[in-house]
C-alpha positions in Angstrom: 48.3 -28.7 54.1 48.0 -25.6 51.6 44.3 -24.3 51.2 42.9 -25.3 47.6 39.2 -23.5 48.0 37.4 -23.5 45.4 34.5 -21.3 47.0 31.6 -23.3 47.0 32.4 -23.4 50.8 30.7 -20.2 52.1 32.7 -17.8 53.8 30.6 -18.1 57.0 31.1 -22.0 57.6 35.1 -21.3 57.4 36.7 -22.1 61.0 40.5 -20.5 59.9 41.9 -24.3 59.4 43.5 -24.5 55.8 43.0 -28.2 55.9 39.8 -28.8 57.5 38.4 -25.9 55.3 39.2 -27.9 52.4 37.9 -31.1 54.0 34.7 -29.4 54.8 34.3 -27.8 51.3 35.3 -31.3 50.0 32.1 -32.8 52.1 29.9 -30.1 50.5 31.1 -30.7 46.9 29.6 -34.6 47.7 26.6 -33.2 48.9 26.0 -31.2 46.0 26.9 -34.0 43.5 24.5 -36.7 45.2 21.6 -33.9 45.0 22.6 -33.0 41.8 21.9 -36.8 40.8 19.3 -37.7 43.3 17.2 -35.2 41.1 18.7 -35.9 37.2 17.7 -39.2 35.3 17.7 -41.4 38.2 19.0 -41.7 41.9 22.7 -42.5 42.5 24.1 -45.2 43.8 23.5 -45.3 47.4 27.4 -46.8 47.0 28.3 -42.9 46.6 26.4 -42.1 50.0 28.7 -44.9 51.6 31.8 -43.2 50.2 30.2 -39.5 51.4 30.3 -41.4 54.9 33.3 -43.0 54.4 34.9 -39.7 54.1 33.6 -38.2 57.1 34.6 -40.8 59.1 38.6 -40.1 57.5 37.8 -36.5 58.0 36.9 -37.0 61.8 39.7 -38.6 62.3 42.1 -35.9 60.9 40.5 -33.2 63.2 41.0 -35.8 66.0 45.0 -36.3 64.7 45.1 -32.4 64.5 43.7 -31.7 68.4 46.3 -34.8 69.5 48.9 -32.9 68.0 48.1 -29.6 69.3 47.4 -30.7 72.5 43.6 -29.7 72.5 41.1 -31.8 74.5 39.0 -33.6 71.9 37.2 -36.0 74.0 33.5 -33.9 74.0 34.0 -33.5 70.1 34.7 -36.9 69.3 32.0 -38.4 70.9 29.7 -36.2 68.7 31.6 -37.1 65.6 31.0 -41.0 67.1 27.4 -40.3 67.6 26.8 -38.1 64.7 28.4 -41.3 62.4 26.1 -43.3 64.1 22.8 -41.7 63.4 24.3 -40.9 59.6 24.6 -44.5 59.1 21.2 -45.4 60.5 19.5 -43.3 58.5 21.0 -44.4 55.3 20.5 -47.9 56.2 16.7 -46.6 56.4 17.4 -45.2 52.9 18.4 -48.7 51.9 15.6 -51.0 53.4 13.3 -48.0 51.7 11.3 -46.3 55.1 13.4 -43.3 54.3 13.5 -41.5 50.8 17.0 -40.2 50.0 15.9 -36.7 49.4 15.3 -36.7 52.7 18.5 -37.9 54.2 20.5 -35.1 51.7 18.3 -32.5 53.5 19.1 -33.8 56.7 23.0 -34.2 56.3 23.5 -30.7 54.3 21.6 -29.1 57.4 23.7 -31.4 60.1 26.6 -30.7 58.6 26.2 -27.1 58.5 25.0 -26.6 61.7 27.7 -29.2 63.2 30.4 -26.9 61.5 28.9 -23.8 63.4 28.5 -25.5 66.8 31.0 -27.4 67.3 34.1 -27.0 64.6 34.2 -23.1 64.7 35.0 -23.4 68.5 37.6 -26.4 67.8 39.5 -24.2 65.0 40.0 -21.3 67.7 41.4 -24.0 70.0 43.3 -25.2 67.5 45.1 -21.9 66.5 45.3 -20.6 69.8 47.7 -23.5 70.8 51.5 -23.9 69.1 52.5 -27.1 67.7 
């Protein structure tokens, strides 16, 4: 997949993976568009948080199809992405039933996100180009 950045991806958060790059950036651009509602004329549909999650679940699932086809053990990182879903789907359930506020949950997925890309992708991206295809 050619790289389509459009920068709002920082520099620092790039692992060296044209298409998860633009996956990741992708994920930020939703982020900034649900905060850019959640504080305009009224809060957005929590359907658009549901698509946000829909998409990382599809974008979990293409780093796992990348690692398969690369040959890179992915069993650690995909029981984060499993868990990580998880806990991002509890809380907006607690977003729903109102004992969560939904600033809160787009402070808490912008800093998980950020800090997941920093643990755990920027190691998988050097495994990733270290092995042929």
């Amino acid at each position: 997949m050619e790289s389509n950045l459009t920068g709002l991806l920082p520099e620092a958060l790039l692992i060296g993976v044209p298409e998860i790059d633009v996956q990741h950036e992708e994920i930020f651009r939703r982020i900034e568009a649900l905060k850019a509602k959640s504080f305009g004329s009224g809060p957005p549909s929590l359907d658009e948080f549901d698509s946000l999650l829909d998409y990382l679940e599809w974008h979990f699932a293409s780093e796992e199809r990348l690692a398969l086809q690369r040959g890179v053990d992915f069993a650690d990182h995909a029981r984060v992405h499993q868990e990580n879903l998880q806990t991002l789907r509890k809380t907006l359930r607690a977003v729903r039933d109102g004992s969560r506020e939904v600033h809160s949950f787009l402070r808490y997925i912008e800093y998980w996100f950020e800090r997941h890309i920093t643990e755990e992708d920027k190691p998988f991206g050097d495994s990733l180009r270290s092995c042929t295809s």
